[in-house]
N, C-alpha and C positions, 0 to 999 in steps of 0.2 A: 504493500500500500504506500511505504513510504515515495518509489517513486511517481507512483500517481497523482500524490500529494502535490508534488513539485509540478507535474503533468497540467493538472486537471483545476479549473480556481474552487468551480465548488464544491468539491473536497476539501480545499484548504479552507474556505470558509466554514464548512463544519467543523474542521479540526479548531479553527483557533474559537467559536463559538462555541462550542465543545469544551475547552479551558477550560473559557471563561468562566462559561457554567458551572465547571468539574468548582470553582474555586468560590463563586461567591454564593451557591445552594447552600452546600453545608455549612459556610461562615454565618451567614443567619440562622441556618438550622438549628442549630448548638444552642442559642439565644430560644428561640420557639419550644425548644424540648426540655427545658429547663422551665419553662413558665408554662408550661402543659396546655400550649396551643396548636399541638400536631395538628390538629383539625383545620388549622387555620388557612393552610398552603391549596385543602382539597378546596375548601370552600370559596377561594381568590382565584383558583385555577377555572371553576365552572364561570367563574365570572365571568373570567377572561375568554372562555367559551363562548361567551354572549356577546362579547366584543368582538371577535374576531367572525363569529357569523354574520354579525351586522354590520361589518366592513367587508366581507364576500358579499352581501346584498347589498349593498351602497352601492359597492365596485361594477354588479353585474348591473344595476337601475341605471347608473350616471359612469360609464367607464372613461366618460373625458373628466371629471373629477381627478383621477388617480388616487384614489383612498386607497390608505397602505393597512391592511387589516392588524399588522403589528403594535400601530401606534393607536388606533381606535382597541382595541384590546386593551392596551396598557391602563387607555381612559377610562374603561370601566375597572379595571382592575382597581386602581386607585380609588373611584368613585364607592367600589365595592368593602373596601379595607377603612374606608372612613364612614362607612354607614356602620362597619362592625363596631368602631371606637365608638360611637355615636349609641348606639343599643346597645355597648356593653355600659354607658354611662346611665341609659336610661333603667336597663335591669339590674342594678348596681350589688344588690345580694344574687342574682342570677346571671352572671356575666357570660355565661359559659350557654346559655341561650342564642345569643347574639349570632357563633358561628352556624348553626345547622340552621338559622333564620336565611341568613344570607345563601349559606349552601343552597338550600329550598329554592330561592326565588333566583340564584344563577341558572338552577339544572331548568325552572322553569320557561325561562325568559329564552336560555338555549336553543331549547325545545321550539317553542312557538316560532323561534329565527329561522332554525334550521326547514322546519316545515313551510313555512314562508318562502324559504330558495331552493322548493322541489328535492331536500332529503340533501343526501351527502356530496360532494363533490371531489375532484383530485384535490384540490386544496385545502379544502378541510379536515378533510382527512387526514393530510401530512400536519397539520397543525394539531389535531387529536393524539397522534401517535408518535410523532417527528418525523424529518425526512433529512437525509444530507444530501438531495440532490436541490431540496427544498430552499437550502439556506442561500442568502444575498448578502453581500454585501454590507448595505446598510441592515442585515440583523447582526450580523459581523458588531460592527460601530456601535449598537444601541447595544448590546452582549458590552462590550468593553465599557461607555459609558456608565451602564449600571452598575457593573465590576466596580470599577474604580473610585464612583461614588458609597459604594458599599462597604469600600475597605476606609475610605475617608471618613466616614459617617461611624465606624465601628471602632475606628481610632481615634476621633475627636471623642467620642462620648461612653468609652466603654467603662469607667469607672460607674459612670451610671444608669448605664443598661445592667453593669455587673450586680448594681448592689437593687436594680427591682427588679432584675431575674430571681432572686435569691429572698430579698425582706422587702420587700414593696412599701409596708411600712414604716421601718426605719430607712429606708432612703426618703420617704417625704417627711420626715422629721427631721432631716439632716440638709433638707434644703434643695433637694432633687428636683426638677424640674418635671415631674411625672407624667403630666398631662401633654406635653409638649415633647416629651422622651417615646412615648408611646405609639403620639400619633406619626413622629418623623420614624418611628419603626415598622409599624406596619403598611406606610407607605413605600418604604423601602423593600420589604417583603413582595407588594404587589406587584413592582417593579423587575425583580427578581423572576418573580414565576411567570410575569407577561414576556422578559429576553429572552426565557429559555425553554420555552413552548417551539422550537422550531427544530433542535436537538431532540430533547427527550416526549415531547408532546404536554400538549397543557394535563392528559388525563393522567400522566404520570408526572409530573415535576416535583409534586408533592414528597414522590418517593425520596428523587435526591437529595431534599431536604431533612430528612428523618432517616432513611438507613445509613449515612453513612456517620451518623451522629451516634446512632445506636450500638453501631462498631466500636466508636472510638470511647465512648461512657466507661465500658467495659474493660479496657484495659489504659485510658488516662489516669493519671495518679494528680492532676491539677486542673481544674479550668482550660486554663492557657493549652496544657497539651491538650485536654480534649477538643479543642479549636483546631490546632494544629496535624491531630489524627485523623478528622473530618473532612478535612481539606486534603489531607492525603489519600483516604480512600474515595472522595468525591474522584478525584483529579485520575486517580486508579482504574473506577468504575465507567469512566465516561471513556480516558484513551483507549482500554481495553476493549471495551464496547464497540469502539467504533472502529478498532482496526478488526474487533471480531466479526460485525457487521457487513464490512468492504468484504471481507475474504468470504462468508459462508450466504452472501446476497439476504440478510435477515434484517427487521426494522429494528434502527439504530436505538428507537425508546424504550424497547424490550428488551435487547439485549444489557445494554448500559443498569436498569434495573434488575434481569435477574444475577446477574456478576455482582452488583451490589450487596442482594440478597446470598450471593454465595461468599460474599467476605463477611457480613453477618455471622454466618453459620461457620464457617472457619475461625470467628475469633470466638464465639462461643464456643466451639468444640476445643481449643485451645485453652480455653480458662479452665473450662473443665477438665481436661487432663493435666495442668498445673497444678490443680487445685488435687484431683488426686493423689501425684506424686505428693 
């Protein structure tokens, strides 16, 4: 594959959106699975479902428009992660409402899109499940942009994501900007599963967020590593994936996830025989 890479562009645009992905899924994931908002990725991801079918139907109504289904995606995603901050504020003993609320009215809203532009399409589809023959360029740049932002955003403010991952109320005792910490996090989340719906699919992104975090729990001895083990098996799961995918002609957001799933189960089965010895 490698020389294909060199060959072929979009290949290489998978690969280096592939990275990206591999690096900034799990770097929030770590943050999400500690505040026991797994649900959170599946619920932003249907969103972004309803974004990106209502930009395949924009596209197909007005095709001298040029709607880019990525960036309308994005806009519900976003729009979707601040309705959650927004009903987690109003169920405030029930915050945990908020995400199968929003889930609900993504898969619904989907739905009714998708029946609206006559069922599925070749491009929906690859937007479902991923595609690397799928990937452009500018997903390329918007993949980096959110990266980048993601690592800036997790570096300016991680003392205090760290301490309302952890004591939510002693960080707003101590002066933490919670409400304001929140919302610039799960906007950043949205952003996240909207760049990398073209890789692993929006119906899986969720995964890269949570398995390879699950991995790293398991055998980090700090925070910090378990950040840094996340990011290594993210980065694992996705190259791996994808040079598995070129070679055996398989969909790149399956494979990438069940490799996941198979470092999962390898470091579990590893603790367990440590733990025996």
């Amino acid at each position: 594959m490698w020389e294909a890479i060199w060959q072929y562009e979009f290949l290489r645009n998978a690969f280096l959106a592939g990275i990206l992905t591999g690096f900034a899924a799990p770097l929030l994931g770590v943050f999400i699975v500690v505040r026991r908002l797994s649900l959170i990725a599946d619920a932003l991801s249907h969103v972004t479902l309803a974004g990106i079918a209502a930009g395949l139907l924009l596209g197909s109504a007005v095709p001298a428009a040029g709607w880019n289904p990525l960036y309308i995606g994005m806009g519900f995603s976003v729009a979707g992660s601040l309705l959650i901050e927004k009903l987690r504020a109003v169920y405030r003993h029930y915050e945990e409402l908020a995400i199968p609320i929003i889930l609900s009215a993504g898969i619904g809203l989907s739905v009714i899109l998708i029946s609206i532009a006559n069922g599925f399409n070749t491009d929906l589809f690859s937007y479902l499940f991923g595609s690397v023959s799928a990937v452009s360029g500018a997903d390329v740049w918007a993949a980096f942009a959110v990266a980048v932002i993601a690592a800036a955003i997790i570096f300016a403010f991680y003392k205090e994501l760290f301490l309302l991952s952890f004591d939510e109320e002693y960080a707003r005792v101590s002066g933490v900007r919670a409400k304001f910490i929140h919302f610039l996090f799960i906007v950043l989340v949205a952003l996240v599963i909207a760049a990398s719906m073209r890789i692993v699919g929006v119906l899986l992104v969720s995964s890269l967020m949570t398995l390879p975090v699950a991995a790293s729990i398991r055998i980090a001895k700090s925070f910090k590593q378990a950040i840094a083990f996340s990011i290594f098996f993210g980065e694992l799961s996705v190259i791996a994936g994808l040079l598995a995918a070129y070679e055996l002609d398989w969909a790149p957001g399956g494979t990438i996830v069940v490799l996941a799933v198979a470092i999962l189960l390898l470091v579990l089965g590893w603790k367990k025989w440590k733990r025996g010895r």
